[in-house]
N, C-alpha and C positions, 0 to 999 in steps of 0.2 A: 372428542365429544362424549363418546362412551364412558371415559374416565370419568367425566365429570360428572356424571349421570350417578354413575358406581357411587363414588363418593357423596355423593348428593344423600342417596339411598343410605348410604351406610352411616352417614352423621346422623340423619333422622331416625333410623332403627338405635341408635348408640342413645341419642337423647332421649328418646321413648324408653326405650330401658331406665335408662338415669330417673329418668322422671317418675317413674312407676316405683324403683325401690324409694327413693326419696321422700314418696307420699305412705308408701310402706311403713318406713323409719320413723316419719312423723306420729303417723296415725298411733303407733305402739307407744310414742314417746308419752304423748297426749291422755291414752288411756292408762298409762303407769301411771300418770301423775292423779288423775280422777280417782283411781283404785286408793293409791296413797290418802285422798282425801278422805274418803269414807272411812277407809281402817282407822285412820286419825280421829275421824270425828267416833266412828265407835268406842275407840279405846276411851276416849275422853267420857266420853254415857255413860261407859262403863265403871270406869276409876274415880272420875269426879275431878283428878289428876292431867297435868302439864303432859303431854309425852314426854319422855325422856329427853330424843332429840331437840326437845327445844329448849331447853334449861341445861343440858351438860355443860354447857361455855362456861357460864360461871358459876356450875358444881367445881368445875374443874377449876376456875381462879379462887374459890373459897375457899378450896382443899390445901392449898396452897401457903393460904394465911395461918400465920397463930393465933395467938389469943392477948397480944399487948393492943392498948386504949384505940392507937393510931389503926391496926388491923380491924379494930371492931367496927369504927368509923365504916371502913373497907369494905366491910361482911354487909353493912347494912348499905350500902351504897349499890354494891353488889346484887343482892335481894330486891331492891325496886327496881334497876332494868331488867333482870329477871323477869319479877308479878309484871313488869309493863310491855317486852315483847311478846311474855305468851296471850297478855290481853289482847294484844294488835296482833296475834294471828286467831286468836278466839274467834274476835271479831271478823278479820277476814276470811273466816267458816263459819257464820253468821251468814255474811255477804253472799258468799257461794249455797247456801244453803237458799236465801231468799229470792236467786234469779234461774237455777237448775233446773232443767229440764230433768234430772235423774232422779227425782222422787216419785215416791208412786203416785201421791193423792197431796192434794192439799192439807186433809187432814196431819197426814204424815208430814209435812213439812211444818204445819202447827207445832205440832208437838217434839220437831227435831229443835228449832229455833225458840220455842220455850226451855226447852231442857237446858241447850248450851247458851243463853240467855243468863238463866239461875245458877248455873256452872260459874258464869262470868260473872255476875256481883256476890257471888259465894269467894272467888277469886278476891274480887278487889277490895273486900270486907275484913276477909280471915288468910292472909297470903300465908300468915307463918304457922297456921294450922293446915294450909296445903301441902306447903313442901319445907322441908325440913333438911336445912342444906345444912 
């Protein structure tokens, strides 16, 4: 009966630990990913610019191409899901920007959501004066 008792105790101390780094682990996971957002969304204020990360795929399948009729096709094939995924994450740091609890003020969020707003039909207007692959 003791044994059992022991054991009883020592699952529940195991799982209590478990459960506590786990909420640990998450919570860090959660706030890398928020920090990531904001650096994102600044660099973008900043530059006017796609991050990097989001456009390298098919930097890197462009680089790749030459310069015959069928490649050019390629190139420009290439450059619209380009201008079109970094739109659909524009927009989904729009999204995040319009239900966040991590702005300071309203005002502030006015003016996050205008900025990359005007970013974004600057985007879908002038893509090959954006980036220049």
């Amino acid at each position: 009966m003791w044994i059992s008792i022991i054991v009883f105790f020592a699952f529940v101390a195991i799982f209590t630990i478990g459960f506590r780094y786990t909420m640990v682990f998450a919570t860090r996971m959660v706030a890398r990913n928020i920090e990531r957002l904001h650096r994102t969304t600044e660099a973008i204020l900043d530059t006017k610019l796609p991050p990097n990360e989001w456009i390298e795929k098919w930097n890197r399948k462009i680089e790749r191409l030459g310069n015959a009729p069928s490649d050019l096709t390629k190139k420009e094939k290439l450059k619209l899901q380009a201008k079109n995924y970094s739109l659909k994450r524009l927009n989904s740091l729009i999204e995040y920007y319009k239900n966040s609890n991590l702005v300071e003020d309203e005002d502030t969020r006015f003016i996050i959501l205008e900025e990359l707003r005007e970013i974004g039909r600057f985007w879908n207007k002038d893509w090959d004066r954006v980036i220049r692959i």
